[in-house]
C-alpha positions as a Python dict, from the first residue, in 0.01 Angstrom:
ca = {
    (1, 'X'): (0, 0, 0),
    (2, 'X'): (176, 309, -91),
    (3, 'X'): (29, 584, 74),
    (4, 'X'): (19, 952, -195),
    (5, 'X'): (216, 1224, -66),
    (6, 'X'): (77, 1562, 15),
    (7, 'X'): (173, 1854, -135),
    (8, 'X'): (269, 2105, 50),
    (9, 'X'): (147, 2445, -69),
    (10, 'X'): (461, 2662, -142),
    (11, 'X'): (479, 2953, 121),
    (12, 'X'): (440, 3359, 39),
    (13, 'X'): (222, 3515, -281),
    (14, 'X'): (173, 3299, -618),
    (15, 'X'): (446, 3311, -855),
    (16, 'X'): (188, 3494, -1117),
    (17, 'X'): (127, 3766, -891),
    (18, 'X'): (499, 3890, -946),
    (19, 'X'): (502, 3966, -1302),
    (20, 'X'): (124, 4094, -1223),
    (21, 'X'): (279, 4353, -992),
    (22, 'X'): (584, 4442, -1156),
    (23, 'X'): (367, 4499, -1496),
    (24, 'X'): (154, 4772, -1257),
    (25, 'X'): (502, 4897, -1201),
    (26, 'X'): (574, 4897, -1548),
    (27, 'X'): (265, 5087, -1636),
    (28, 'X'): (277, 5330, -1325),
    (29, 'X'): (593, 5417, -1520),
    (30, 'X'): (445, 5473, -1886),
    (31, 'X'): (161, 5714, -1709),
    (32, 'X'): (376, 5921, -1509),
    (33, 'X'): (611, 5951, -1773),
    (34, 'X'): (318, 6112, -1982),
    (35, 'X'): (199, 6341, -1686),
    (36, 'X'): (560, 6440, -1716),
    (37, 'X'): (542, 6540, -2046),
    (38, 'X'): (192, 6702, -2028),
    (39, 'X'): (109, 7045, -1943),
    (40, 'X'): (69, 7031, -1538),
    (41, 'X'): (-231, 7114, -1353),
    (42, 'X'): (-224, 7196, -1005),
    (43, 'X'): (-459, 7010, -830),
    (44, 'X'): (-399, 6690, -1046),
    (45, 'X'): (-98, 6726, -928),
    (46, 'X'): (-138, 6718, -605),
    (47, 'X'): (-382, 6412, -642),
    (48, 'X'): (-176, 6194, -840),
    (49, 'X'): (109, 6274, -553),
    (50, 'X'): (-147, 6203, -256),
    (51, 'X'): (-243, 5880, -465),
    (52, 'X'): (149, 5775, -479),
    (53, 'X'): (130, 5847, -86),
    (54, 'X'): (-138, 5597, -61),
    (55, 'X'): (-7, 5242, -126),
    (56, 'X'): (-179, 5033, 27),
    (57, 'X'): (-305, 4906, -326),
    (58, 'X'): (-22, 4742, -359),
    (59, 'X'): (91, 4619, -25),
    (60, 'X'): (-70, 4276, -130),
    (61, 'X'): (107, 4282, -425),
    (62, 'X'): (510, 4141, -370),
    (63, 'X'): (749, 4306, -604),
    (64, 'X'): (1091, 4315, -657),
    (65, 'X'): (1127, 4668, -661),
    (66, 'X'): (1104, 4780, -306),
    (67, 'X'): (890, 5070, -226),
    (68, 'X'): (1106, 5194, 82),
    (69, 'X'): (1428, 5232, -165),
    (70, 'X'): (1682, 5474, -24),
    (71, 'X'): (1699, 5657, -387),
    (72, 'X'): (1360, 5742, -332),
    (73, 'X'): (1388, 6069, -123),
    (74, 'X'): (1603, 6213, -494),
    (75, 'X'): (1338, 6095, -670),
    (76, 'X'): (1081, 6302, -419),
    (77, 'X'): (1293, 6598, -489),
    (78, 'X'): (1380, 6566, -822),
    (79, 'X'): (953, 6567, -830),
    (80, 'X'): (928, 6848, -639),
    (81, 'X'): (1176, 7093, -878),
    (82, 'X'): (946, 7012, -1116),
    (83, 'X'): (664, 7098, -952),
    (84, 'X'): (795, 7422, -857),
    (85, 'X'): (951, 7520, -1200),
    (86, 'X'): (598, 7446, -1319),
    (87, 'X'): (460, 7682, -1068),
    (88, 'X'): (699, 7926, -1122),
    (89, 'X'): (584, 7973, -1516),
    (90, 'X'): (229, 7942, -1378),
    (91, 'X'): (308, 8311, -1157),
    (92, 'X'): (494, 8452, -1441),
    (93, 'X'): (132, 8373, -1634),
    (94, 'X'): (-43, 8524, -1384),
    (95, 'X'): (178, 8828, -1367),
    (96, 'X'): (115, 8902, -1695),
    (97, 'X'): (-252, 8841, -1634),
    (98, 'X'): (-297, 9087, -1380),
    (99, 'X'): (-96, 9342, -1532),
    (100, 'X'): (-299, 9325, -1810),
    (101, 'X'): (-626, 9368, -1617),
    (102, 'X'): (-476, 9686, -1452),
    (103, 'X'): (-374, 9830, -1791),
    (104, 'X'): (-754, 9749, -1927),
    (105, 'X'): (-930, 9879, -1635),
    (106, 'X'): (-736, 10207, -1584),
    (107, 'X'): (-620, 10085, -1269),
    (108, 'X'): (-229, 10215, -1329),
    (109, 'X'): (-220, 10505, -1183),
    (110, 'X'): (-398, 10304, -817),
    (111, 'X'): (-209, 10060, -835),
    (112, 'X'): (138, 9908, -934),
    (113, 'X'): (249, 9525, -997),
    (114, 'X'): (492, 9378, -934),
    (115, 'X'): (655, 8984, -900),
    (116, 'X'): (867, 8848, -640),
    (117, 'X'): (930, 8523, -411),
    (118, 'X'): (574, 8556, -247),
    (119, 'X'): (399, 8610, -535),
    (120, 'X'): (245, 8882, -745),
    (121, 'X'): (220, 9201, -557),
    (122, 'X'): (-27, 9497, -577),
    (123, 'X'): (73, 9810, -393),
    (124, 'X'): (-201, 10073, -307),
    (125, 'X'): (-56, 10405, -172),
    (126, 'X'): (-227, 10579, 129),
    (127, 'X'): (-337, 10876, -20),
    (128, 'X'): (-554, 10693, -295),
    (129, 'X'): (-722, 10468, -18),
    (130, 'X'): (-722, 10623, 335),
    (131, 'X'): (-702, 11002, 524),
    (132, 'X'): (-410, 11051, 673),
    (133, 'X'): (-396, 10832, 1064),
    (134, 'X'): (-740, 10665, 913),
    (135, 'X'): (-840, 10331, 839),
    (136, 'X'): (-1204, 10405, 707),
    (137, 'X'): (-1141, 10360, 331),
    (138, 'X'): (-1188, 10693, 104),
    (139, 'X'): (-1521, 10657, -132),
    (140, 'X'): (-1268, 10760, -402),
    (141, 'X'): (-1098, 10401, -366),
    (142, 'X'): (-1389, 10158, -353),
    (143, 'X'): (-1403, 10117, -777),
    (144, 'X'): (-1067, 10008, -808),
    (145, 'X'): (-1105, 9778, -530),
    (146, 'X'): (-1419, 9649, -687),
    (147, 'X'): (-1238, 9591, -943),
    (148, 'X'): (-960, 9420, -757),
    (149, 'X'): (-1224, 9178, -600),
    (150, 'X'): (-1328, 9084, -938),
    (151, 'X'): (-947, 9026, -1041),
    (152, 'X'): (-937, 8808, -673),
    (153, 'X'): (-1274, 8565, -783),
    (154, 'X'): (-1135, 8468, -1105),
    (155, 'X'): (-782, 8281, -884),
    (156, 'X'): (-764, 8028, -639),
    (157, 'X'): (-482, 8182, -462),
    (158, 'X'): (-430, 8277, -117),
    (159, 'X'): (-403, 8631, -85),
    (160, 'X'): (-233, 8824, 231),
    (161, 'X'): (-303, 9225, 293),
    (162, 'X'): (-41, 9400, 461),
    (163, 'X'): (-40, 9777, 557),
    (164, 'X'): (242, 9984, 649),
    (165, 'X'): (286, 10326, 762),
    (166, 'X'): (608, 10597, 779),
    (167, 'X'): (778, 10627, 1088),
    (168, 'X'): (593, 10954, 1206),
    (169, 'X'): (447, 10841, 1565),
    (170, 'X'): (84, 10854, 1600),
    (171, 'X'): (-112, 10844, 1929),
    (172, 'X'): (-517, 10838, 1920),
    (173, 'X'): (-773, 10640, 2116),
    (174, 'X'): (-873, 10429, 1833),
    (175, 'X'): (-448, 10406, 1700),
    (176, 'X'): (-205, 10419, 1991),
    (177, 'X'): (49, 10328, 1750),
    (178, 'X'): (116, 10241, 1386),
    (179, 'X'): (81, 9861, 1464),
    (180, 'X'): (-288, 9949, 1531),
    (181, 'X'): (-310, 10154, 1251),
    (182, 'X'): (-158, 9919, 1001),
    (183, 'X'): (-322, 9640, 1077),
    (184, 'X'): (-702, 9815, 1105),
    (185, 'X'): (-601, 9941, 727),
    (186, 'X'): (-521, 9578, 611),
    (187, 'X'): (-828, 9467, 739),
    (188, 'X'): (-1047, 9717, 612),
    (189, 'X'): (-954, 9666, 230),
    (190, 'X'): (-985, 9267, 325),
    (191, 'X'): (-1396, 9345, 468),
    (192, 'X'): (-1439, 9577, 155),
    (193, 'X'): (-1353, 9302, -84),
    (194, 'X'): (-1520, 9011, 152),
    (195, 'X'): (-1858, 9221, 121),
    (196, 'X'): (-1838, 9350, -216),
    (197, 'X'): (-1714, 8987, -371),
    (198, 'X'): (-1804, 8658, -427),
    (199, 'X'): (-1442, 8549, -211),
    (200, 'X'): (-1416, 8311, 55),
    (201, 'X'): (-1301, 8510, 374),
    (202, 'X'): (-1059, 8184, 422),
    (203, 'X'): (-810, 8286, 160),
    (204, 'X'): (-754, 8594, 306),
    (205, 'X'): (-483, 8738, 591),
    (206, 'X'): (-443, 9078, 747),
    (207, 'X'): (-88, 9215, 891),
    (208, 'X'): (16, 9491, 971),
    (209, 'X'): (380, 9610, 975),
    (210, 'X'): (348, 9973, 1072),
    (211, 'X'): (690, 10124, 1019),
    (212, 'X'): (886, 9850, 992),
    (213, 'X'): (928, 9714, 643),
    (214, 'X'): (957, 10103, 451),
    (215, 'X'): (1074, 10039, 74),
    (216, 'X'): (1233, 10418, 44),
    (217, 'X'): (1427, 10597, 375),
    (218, 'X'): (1151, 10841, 612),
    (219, 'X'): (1367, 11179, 477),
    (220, 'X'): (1169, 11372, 295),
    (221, 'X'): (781, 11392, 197),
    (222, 'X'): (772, 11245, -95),
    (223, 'X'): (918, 10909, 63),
    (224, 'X'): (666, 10925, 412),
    (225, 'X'): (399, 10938, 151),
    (226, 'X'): (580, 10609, -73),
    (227, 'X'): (623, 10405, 257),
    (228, 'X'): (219, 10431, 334),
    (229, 'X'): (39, 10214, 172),
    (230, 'X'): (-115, 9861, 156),
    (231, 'X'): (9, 9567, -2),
    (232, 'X'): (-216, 9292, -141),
    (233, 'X'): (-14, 8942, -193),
    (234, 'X'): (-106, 8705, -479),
    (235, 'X'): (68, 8396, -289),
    (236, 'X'): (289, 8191, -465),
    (237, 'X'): (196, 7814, -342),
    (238, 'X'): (538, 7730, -346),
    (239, 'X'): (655, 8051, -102),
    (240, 'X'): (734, 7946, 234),
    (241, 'X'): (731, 8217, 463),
    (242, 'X'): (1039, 8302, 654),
    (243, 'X'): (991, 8505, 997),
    (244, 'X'): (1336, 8680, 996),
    (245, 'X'): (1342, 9010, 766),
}
């Protein structure tokens, strides 16, 4: 009596499951090809690049592309350019944003704007904000910073307030230096537009430089008076700070 062979089940995934997975592939492609094409938004950005970090959909699924693939690092970086020329126009949009707003609300004479590597960049100069060796802000500025809050609730970005004095020394029981001083201005134009704005006090970071950082030499008047004043950072996402000046 002849006795039926078993069959022996082959070993690893069905053979279905590898055209299944490569046609995923295959449409992963078509979608990010149309991302790539679209206008970008930043946070869908960033989710459709934490969803590429997560896999693990498709660690059931065998392939014959490999997912570890050495060209895959140029592939990260080419995605990252992209990202970053994307942000880039984004800043330039929001330059012209906010220099608009300072033109409409008067604000040009308070304030000047500028654009650089960290971002877009409000300057406030010391005698339109604080008494000389003060940090208690002058009723005279509070409008424009009002109005600077409102500018602030309408963006997502992080913002960083620096202050900065000239090199004259000062020595007082609330200031022993211009560190103190720098800093307690920075802060108090961060409190001002924490208390008078719907902002949340996360986005926000004081530092003060005293007389380190001055844009024009500590000659004459004129300059002392340039060199103090506060700087409020619209951060560029894409900045990375670098500690050496």
């Amino acid at each position: 009596m002849l006795r039926r062979r078993k069959q022996v089940p082959e070993k690893g995934a069905p053979k279905w499951m590898v055209t299944f997975s490569d046609l995923m592939t295959l449409i992963l492609v078509f979608f990010v090809m149309l991302f790539s094409m679209s206008e970008i938004d930043n946070q869908r950005f960033r989710a459709m690049a934490d969803s590429f970090n997560q896999r693990q959909v498709f660690d059931f699924m065998p392939s014959m592309i490999e997912f570890e693939h050495p060209d895959r690092d140029v592939n990260e970086a080419e995605f990252t350019e992209s990202f970053e020329m994307a942000e880039e126009i984004k800043m330039d949009e929001l330059l012209k944003e906010v220099d608009e707003f300072i033109s409409n609300n008067e604000l040009s004479e308070h304030i000047s704007v500028t654009r650089d590597d960290r971002g877009v960049v409000l300057v406030l100069q010391e005698r339109l904000t604080f008494e000389s060796g003060e940090a208690r802000l002058l009723d005279e500025a509070k409008p424009f910073l009002e109005k600077v809050g409102t500018l602030i609730e309408a963006i997502p970005n992080m913002i960083k307030v620096e202050g900065h004095t000239d090199n004259r020394p000062i020595s007082t029981v609330r200031y022993p230096s211009n560190w103190e001083l720098s800093g307690a201005r920075a802060s108090s134009v961060i409190r001002f537009l924490i208390d008078n704005n719907e902002v949340d006090p996360n986005r926000f970071m004081a530092t003060g430089y005293g007389d380190t950082r001055p844009v024009v030499p500590n000659t004459t008047n004129e300059n002392l008076q340039v060199n103090r004043r506060v700087v409020i950072i619209i951060s560029d996402p894409t900045y990375e700070e670098d500690d050496t000046y």
